[in-house]
Backbone as ProteinMPNN parsed JSONL, in Angstrom:
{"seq_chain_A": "XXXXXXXXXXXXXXXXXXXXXXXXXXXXXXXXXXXXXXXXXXXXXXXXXXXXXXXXXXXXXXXXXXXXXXXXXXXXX", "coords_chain_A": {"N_chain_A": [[11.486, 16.312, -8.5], [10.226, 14.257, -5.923], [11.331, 10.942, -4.507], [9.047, 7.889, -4.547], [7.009, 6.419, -1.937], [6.03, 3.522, -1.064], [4.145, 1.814, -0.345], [2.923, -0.967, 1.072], [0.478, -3.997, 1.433], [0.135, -7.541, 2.797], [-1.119, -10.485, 2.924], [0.388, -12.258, 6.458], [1.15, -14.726, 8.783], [0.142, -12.708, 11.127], [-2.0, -11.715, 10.221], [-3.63, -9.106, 7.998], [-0.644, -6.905, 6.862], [0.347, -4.098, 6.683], [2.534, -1.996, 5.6], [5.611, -0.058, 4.657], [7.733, 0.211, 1.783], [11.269, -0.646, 2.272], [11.282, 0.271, 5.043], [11.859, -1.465, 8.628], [10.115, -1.716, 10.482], [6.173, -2.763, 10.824], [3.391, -0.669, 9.652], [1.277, -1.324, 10.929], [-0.954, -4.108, 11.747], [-3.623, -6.331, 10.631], [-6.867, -7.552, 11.092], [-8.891, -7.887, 9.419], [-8.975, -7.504, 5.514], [-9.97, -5.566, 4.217], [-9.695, -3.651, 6.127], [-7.14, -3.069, 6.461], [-6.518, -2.163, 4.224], [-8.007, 0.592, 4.262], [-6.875, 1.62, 6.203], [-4.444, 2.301, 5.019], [-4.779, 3.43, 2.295], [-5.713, 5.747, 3.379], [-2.698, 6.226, 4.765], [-1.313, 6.582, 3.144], [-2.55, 8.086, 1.054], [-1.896, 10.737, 2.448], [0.56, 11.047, 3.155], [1.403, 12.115, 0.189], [3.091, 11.966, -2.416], [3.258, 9.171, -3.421], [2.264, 5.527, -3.274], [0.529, 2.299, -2.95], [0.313, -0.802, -2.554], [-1.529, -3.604, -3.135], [-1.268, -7.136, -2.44], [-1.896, -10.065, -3.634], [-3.979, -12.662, -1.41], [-2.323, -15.138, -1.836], [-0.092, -14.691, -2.113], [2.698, -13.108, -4.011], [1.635, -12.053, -6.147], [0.252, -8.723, -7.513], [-3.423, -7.392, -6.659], [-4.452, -4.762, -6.836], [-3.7, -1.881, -6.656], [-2.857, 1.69, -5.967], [-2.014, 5.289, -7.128], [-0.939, 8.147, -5.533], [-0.567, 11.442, -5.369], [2.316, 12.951, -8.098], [0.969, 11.577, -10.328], [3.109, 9.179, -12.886], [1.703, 7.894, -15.028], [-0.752, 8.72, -15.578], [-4.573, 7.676, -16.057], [-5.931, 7.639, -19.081], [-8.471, 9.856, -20.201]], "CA_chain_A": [[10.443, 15.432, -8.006], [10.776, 13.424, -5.419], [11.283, 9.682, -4.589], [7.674, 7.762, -4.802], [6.992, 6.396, -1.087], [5.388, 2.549, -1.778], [2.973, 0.703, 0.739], [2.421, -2.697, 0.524], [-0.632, -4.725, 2.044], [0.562, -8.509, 2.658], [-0.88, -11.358, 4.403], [1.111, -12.787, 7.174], [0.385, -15.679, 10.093], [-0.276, -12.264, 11.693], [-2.855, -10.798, 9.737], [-2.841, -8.17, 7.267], [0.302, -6.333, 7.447], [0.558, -2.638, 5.946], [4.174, -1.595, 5.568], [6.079, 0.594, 4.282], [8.861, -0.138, 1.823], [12.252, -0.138, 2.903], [11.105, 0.193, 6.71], [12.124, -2.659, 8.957], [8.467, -2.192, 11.104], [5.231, -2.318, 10.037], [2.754, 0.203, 10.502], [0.513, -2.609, 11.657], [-1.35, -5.983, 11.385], [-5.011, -6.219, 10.411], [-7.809, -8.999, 11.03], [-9.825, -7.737, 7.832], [-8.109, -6.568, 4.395], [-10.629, -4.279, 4.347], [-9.622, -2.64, 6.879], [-5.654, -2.62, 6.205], [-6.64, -1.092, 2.712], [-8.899, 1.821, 4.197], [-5.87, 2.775, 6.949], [-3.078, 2.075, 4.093], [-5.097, 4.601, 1.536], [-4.847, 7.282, 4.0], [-1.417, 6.528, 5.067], [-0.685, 6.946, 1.858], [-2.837, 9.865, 0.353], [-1.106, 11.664, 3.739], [1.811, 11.09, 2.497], [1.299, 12.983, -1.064], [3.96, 11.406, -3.712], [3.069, 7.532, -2.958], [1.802, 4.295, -4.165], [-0.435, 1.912, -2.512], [0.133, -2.04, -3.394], [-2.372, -4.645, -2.563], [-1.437, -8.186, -2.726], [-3.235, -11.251, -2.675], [-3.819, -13.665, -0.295], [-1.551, -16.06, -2.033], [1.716, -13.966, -2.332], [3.611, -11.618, -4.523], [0.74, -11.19, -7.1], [-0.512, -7.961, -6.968], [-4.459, -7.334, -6.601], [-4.506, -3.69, -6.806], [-2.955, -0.403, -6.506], [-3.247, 3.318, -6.309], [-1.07, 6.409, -6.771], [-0.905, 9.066, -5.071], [0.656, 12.487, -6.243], [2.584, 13.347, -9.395], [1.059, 10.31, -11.275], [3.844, 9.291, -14.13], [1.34, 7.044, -15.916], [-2.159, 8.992, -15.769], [-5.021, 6.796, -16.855], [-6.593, 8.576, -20.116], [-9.808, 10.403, -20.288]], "C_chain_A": [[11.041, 14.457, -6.994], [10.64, 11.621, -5.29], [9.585, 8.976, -4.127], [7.773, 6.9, -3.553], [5.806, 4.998, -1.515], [5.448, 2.233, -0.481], [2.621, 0.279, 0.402], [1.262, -3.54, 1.263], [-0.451, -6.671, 1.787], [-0.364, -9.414, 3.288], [0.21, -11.968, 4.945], [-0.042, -13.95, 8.541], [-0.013, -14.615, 11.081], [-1.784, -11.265, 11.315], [-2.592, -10.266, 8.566], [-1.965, -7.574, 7.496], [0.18, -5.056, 6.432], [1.771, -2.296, 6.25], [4.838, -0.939, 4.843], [7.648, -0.165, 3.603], [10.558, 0.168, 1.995], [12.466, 0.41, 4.428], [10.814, -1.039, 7.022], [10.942, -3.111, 10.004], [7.357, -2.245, 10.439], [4.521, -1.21, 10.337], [1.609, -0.444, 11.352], [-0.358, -3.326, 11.279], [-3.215, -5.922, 11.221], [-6.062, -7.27, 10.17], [-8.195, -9.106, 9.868], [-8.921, -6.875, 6.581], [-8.601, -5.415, 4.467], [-10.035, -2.846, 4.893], [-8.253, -2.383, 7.046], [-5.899, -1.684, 4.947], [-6.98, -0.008, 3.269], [-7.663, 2.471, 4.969], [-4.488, 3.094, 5.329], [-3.329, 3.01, 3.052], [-5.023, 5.749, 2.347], [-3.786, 7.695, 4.24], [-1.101, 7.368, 3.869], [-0.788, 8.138, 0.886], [-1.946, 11.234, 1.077], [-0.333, 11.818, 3.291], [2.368, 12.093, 1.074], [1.596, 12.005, -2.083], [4.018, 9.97, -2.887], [2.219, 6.497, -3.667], [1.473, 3.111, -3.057], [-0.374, 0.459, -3.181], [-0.398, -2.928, -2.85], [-1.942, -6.113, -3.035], [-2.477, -9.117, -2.349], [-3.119, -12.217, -2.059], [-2.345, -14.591, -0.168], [0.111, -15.705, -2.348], [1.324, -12.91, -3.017], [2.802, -11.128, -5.757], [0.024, -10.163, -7.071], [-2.097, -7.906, -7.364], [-4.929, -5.707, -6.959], [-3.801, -2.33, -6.599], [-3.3, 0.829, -6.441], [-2.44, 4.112, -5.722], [-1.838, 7.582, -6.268], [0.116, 10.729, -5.596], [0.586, 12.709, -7.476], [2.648, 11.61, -10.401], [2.212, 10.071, -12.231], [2.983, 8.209, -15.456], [-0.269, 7.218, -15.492], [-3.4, 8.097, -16.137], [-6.045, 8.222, -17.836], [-7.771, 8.858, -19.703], [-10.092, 11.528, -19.122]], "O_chain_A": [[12.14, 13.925, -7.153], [9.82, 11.067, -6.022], [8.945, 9.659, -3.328], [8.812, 6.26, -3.711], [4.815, 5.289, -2.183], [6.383, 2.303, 0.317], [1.887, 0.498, -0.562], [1.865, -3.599, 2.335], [-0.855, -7.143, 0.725], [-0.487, -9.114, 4.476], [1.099, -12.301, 4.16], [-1.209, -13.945, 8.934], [-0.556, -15.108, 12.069], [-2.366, -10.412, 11.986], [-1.603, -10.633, 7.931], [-2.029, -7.331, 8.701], [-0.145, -5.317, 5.274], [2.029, -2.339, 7.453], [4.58, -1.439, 3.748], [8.468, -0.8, 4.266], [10.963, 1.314, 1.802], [13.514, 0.857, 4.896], [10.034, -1.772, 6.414], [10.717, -4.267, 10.362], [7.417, -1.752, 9.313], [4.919, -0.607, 11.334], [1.177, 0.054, 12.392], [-0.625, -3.118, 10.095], [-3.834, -5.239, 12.037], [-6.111, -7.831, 9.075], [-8.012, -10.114, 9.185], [-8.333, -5.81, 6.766], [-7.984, -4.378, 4.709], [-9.929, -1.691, 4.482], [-8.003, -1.441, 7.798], [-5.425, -0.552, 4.844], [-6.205, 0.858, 2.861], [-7.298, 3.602, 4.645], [-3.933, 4.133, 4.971], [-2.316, 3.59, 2.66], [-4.302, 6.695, 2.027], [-3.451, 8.877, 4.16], [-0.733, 8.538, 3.763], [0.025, 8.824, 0.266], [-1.518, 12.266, 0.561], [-0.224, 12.935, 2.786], [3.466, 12.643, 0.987], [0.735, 11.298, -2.607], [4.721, 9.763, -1.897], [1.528, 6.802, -4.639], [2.337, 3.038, -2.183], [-0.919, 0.35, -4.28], [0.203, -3.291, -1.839], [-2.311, -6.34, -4.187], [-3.36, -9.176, -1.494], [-2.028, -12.785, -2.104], [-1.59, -14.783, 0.784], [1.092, -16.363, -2.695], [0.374, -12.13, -2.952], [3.09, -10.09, -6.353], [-1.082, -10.391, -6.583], [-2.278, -8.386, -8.483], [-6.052, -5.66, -7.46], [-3.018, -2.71, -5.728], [-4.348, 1.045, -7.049], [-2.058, 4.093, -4.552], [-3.003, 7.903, -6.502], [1.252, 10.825, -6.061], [-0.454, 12.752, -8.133], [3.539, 10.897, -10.862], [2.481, 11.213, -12.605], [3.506, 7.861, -16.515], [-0.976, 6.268, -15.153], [-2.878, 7.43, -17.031], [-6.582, 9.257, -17.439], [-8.243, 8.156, -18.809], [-11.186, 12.089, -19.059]]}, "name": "protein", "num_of_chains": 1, "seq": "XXXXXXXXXXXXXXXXXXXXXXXXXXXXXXXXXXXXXXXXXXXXXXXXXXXXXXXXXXXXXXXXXXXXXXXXXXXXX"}
């Protein structure tokens, strides 16, 4: 299996930022969350084996998430 490919959704004084972790660019900056989430779920489904982290406004708390791929923590039912 391979290594799990994590995108993060931040604010910055530039906007939303969508980024990839462990890459030193972003993929780019976004007026509306909205609309960093909707590119940042495709990046990411594209991608296959990945993970999808939404923070909130106020920092490093996350707001949301979603995997992509070989889930390791399914949700039941």
């Amino acid at each position: 299996m391979s290594d799990r490919r994590k995108y993060r959704i931040n604010k910055t004084d530039r906007g939303w930022r969508l980024k990839a972790d462990g890459d030193s660019k972003a993929i780019g900056y976004f007026e509306k969350k909205d609309n960093a989430v909707s590119r940042g779920r495709d990046v990411a489904r594209n991608h296959g084996n990945s993970q999808l982290i939404v923070h909130k406004q106020e920092g490093n708390e996350i707001q949301t998430e979603w995997t992509y791929g070989d889930d390791p923590n399914p949700p039941k039912g």
